[in-house]
N, C-alpha and C positions, 0 to 999 in steps of 0.2 A: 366739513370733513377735514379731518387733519393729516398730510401729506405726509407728516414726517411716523406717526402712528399707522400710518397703512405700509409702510415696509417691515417684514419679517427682519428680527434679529437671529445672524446664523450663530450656530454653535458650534464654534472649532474642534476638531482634534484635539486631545485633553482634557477637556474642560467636563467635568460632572455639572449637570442641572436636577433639582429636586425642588420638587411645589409641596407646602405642607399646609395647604388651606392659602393664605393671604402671603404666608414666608415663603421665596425662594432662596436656595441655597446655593453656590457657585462654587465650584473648589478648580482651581489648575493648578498651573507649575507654580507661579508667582504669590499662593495662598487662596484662602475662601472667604469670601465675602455673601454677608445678608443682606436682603432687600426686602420691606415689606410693601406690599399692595395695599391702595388704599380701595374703601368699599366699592367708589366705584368705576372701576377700573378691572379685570377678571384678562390676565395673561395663560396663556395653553401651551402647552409644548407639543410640536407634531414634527416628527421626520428631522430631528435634528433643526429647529425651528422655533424661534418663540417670537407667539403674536400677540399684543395687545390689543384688548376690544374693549367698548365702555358697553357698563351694564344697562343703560338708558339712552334719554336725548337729550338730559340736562345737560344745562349748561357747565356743570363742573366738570360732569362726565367728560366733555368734550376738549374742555381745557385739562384736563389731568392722564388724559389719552395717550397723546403726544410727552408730555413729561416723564411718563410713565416707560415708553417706549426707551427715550433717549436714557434714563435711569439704567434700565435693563440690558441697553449696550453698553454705557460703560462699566456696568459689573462684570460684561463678560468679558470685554479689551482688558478690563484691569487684572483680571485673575489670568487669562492667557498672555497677553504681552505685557503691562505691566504698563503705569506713567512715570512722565519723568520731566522738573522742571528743573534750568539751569540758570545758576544767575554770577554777574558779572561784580567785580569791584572794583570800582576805582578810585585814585587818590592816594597822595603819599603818605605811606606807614599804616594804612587800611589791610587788614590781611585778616585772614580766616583761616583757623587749622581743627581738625576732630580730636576732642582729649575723650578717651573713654566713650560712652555714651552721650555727648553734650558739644556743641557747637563753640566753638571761643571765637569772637571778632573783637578784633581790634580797630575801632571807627574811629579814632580821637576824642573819646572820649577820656576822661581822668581814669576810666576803671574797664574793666575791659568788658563786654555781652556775651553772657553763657548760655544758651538756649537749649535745652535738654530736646536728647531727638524721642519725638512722639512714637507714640508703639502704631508697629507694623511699618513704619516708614525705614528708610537708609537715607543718611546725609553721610557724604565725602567731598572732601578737597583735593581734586588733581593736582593744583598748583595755587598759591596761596591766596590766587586773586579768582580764586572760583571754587562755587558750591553746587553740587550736584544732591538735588533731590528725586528717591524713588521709591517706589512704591505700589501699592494693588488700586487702592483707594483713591480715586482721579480728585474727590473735594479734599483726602485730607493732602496730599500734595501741594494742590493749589493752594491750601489755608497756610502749608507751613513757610511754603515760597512767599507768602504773601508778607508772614507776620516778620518775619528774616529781613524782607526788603524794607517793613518799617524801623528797626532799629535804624536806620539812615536811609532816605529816600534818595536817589540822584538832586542834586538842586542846578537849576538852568545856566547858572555863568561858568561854571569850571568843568560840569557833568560828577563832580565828589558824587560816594551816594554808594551804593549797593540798588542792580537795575536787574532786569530779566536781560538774558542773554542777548536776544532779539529786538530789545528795545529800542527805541529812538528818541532822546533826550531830545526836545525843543529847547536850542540855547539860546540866548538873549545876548545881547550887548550890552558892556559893561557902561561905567562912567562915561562920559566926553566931559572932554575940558572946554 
């Protein structure tokens, strides 16, 4: 049994649900998102309500249950409240500003990093040593925070680096003489 697939996902105030065979459809404030069901896996809507059941006792079934379920809430947190990852820079002459639709970092490198903002997301800079990403879409947020923080990783002796907000750089000790 899978514990996380035997809880009903609710559906908030706002939010549209529509089943069109294996497509659901999701529409809020924050935009609409699709999600399709795999065969077997069979999600219902009841009463403001959506439960996922497996169509069998396979093994897939069982394992695709639960995936399926957690799938389903965040389409619906994404279209009702929206995600949102934030990430830090540090280091001297590192900075981040929004030209138009595209990302500029300045990491030290000789030329600077333009990173065009993906459709459906918002990237802003409060203040030049922070980037704020949001969005309906919880994977593609996470993908773009991701790809962002590789143009420069934090590295352990100084913490340089573009890092998640929340992160915690394990730092090292330098030389000894």
């Amino acid at each position: 049994m899978s514990r996380v697939g035997l809880a009903p996902v609710e559906v908030p105030s706002g939010v549209t649900v529509e089943f069109a065979g294996r497509k659901m459809t999701a529409k809020g404030k924050q935009g609409s998102l699709v999600l399709m069901f795999h065969d077997e896996v069979e999600p219902k809507l009841e009463g403001g309500q959506i439960t996922v059941t497996p169509k069998g006792d396979s093994l897939l079934a069982r394992k695709l249950w639960g995936t399926y379920r957690a799938l389903t809430q965040n389409v619906i947190k994404g279209v009702s409240e929206g995600y949102r990852k934030e990430l830090a820079i540090n280091g001297v002459g590192y900075r981040a500003a929004v030209q138009g639709k595209a990302l500029v970092l300045q990491l030290g490198y000789s030329h600077e990093v333009r990173y065009p903002t993906p459709e459906g997301l918002k990237i802003e800079c409060p203040t030049q040593t922070e980037i704020v990403i949001s969005g309906a879409d919880k994977q593609k947020v996470g993908e773009a925070a991701a790809v962002i923080r590789s143009f420069r990783p934090p590295e352990p002796y100084k913490g340089k680096g573009i890092k998640y907000k929340n992160e915690t750089i394990l730092r090292k000790e330098g030389k000894k003489k």
